[in-house]
C-alpha positions in Angstrom: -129.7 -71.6 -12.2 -127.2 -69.6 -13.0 -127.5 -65.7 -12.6 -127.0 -63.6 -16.3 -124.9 -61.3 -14.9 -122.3 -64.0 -14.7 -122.6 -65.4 -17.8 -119.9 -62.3 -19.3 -117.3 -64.4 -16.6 -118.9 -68.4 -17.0 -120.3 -69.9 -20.5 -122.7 -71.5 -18.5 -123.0 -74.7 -16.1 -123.2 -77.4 -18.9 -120.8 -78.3 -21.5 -123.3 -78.1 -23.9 -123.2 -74.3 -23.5 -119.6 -74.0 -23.2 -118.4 -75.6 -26.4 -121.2 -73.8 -28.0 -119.5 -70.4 -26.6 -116.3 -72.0 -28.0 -118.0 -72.1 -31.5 -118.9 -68.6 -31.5 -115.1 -67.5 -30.5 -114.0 -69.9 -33.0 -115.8 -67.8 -35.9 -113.7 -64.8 -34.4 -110.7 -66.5 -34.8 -110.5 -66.7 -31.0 -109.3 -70.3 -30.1 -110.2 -71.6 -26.4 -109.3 -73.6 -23.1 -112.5 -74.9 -21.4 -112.6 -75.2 -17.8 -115.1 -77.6 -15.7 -115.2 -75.6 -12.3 -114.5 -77.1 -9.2 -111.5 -77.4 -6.7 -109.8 -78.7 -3.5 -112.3 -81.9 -2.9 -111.8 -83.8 -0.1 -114.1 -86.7 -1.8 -112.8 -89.5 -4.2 -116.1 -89.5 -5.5 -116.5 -86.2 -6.8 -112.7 -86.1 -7.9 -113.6 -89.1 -10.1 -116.4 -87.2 -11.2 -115.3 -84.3 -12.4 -111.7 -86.7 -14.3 -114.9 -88.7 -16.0 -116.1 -85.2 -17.4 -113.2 -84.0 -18.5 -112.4 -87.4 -20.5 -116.0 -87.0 -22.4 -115.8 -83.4 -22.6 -112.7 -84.2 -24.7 -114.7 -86.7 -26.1 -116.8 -83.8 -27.2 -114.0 -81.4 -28.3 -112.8 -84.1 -30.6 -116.2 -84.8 -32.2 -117.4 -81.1 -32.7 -113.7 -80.5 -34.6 -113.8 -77.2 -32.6 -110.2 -75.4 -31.5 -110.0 -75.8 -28.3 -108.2 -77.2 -25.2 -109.0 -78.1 -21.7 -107.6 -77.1 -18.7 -107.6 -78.8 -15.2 -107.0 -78.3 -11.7 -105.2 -80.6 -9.7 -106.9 -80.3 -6.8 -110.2 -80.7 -8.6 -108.9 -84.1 -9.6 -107.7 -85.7 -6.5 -104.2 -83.9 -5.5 -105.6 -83.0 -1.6 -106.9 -86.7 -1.7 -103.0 -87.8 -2.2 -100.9 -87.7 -5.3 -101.5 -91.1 -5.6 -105.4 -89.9 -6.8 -104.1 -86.9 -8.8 -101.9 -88.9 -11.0 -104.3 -91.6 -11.8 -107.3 -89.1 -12.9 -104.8 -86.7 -14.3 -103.1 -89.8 -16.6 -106.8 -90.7 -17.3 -107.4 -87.6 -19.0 -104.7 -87.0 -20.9 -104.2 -90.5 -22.2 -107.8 -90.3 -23.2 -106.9 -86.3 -25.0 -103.9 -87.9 -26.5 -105.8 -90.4 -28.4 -108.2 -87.9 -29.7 -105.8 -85.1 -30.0 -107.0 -82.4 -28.2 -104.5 -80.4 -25.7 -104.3 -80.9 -22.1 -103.8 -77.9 -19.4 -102.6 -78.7 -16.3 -103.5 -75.4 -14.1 -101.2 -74.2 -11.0 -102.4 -73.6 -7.5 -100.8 -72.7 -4.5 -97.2 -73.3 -3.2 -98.0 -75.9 -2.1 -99.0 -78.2 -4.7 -96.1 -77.1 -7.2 -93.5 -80.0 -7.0 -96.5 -82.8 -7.4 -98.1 -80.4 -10.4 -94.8 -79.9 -12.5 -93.4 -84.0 -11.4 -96.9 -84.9 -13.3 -96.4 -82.4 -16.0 -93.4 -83.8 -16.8 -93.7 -87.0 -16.8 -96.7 -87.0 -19.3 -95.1 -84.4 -21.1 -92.0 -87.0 -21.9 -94.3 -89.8 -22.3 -96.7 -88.2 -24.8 -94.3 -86.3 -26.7 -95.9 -82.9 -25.8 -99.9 -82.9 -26.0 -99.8 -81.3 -22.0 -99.2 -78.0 -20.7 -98.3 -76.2 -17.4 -98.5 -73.4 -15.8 -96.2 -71.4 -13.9 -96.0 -68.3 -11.2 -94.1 -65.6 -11.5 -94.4 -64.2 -7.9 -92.7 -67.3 -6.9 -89.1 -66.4 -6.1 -88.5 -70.7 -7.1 -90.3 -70.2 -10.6 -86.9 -69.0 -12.6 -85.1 -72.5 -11.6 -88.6 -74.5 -12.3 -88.1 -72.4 -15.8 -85.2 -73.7 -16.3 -86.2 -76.9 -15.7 -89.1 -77.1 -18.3 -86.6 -75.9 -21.0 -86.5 -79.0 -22.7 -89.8 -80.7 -21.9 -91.9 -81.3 -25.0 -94.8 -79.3 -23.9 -96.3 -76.3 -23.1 -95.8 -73.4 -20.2 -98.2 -70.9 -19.1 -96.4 -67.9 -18.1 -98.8 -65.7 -15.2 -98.1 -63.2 -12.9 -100.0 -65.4 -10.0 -102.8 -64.7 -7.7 -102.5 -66.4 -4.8 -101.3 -64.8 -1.8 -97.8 -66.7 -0.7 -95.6 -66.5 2.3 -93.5 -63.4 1.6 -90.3 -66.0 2.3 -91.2 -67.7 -0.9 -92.6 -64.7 -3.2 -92.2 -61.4 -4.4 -94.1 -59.0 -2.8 -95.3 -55.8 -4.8 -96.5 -55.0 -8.4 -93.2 -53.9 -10.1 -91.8 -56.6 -8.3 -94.0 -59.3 -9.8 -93.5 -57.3 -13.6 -89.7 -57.4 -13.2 -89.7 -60.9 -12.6 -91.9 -61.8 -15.2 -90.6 -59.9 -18.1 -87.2 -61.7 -17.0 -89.3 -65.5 -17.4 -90.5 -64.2 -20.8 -86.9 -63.4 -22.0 -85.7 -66.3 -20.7 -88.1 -68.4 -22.3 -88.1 -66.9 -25.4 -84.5 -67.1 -25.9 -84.0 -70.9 -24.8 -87.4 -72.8 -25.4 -88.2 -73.8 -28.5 -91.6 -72.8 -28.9 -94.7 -73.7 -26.8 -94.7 -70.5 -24.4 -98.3 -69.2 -23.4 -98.8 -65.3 -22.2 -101.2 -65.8 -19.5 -101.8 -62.1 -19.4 -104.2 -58.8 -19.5 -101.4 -56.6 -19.3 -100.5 -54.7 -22.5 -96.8 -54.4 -21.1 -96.5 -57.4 -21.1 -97.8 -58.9 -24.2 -96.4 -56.3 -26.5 -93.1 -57.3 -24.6 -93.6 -60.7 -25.9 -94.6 -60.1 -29.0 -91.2 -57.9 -29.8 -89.2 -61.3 -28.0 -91.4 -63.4 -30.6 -90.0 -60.7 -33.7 -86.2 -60.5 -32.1 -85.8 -64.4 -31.6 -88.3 -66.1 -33.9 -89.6 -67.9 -31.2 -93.6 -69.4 -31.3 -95.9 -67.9 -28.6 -99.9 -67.6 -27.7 -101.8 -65.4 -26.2 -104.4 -66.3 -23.3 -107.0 -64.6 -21.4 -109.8 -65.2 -19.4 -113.6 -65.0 -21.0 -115.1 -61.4 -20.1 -111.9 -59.2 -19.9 -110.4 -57.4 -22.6 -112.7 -59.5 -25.1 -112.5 -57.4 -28.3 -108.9 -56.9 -27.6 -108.7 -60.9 -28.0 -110.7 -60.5 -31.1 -107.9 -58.1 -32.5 -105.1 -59.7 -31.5 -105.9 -62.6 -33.2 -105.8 -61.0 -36.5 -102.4 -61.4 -36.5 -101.3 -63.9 -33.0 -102.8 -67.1 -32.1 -105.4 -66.1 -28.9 -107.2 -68.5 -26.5 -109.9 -67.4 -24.4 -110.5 -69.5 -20.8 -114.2 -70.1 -20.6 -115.1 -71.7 -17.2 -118.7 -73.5 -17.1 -120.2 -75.2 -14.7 -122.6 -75.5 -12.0 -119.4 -73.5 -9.4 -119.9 -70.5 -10.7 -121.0 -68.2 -7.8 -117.3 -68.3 -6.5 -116.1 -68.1 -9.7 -117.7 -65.0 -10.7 -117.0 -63.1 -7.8 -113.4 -63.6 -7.9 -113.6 -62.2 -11.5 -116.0 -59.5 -10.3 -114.0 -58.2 -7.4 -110.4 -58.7 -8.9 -110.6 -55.6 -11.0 -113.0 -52.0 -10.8 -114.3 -52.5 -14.6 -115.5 -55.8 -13.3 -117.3 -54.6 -10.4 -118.7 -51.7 -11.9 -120.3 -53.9 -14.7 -121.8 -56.3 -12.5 -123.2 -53.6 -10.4 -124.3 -52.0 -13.5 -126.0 -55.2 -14.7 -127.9 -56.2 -11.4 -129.5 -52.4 -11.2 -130.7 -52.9 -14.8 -128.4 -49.8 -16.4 
């Protein structure tokens, strides 16, 4: 059972209470990408598992007529099984999303799954017309040509900061650093795509610097951010820009929430606050 404390981080560990999270955010305006935890399995088994809930919780998404999206991990779906595996559960769930019409995120990992993530995004991208989106790293130093190379895809791109800890050969090293280089991403994006760029981003900087690219160049953008931080500033953003909120569920939480917990002091503080009772 999952502990309450999390549940500010994780709707809960069915989809049941996810989508009706998603309804509540809805009624705020807030539109949402729904995440099944789960990650790196070295099982066909439960990779197949967790492809066959993603294709009824679009089922679900479609059937509710609720705003939201999903959003999926490649190595949760096969990609450290072979590519082989991550295509086939990946092109399962988006053919399925396509037919229903409901978005598909593809999320980013490490380094090291980066060509076989964006190859797949791609290709589905093309063949669908759009209907999938991507995500992309901005502490990679290789993330302004993969930019560059997304320009005329039919989708979506997620721009982040990133979080995983890469070799310093292959990424920038260093908080300004990482900024620099993805205030650069956002200009470039917003002055060559045509529409479909996603601000996967807490910092103020950085979405106010998107939003004056979105006034100088006309260009469409969204706002993302993960459930529990900076919620009522997702509420009031949304009077006025399209904002999704990431909602995680599932019965992974525990790692989940202490990522989220430890990541940033307000985090901490309120979970410490919450399991003393205060």
């Amino acid at each position: 059972m999952m502990l309450p404390v999390a549940g500010r981080f994780v709707a809960g560990e069915g989809p049941a209470e996810a989508l009706e999270h998603v309804r509540q955010l809805n009624d705020r305006n807030v539109k949402a990408i729904v995440n099944l935890l789960g990650e790196h399995y070295d099982d066909r088994e439960a990779a197949d598992a967790d492809a066959r809930e993603y294709r009824e919780l679009v089922e679900d998404i479609a059937r509710s007529d609720l705003e939201a999206t999903v959003s999926v991990k490649p190595s949760q779906v096969g990609l450290d099984l072979g590519e082989d595996v991550f295509r086939e559960n990946l092109e399962g769930i988006v053919e399925t999303a396509a037919e229903r019409d409901v978005f598909v995120w593809i999320d980013m990992e490490d380094h090291t799954t980066t060509d076989a993530t964006l190859d797949a995004y791609e290709e589905l991208a093309r063949e669908h017309g759009g209907g999938v989106g991507v995500c992309v790293q901005a502490n990679l130093k290789r993330t302004r040509g993969d930019v560059e190379r997304l320009a005329d895809v039919p989708g979506k791109v997620r721009f982040v900061k990133g979080a995983y800890d890469e070799p310093v050969e292959i990424a920038y090293k260093g908080k300004e650093a990482v900024n620099r280089e993805y205030e650069a991403l956002l200009e470039y994006a917003f002055e060559n795509f045509d529409g479909g760029i996603a601000i996967g981003s807490h910092d103020p900087a950085m979405i106010d610097r998107a939003i004056e690219l979105h006034e100088e160049h006309g260009t469409d953008f969204e706002i993302q951010m993960l459930m529990g931080v900076r919620d009522d500033a997702q509420v009031e953003l949304a009077e006025e820009y399209e904002v999704y909120q990431y909602i995680p569920y599932g019965d992974r939480w525990m790692s989940y929430f202490y990522r989220r917990a430890m990541e940033r002091k307000e985090n901490l503080w309120f979970a410490v606050r919450a399991v003393l009772g205060r």
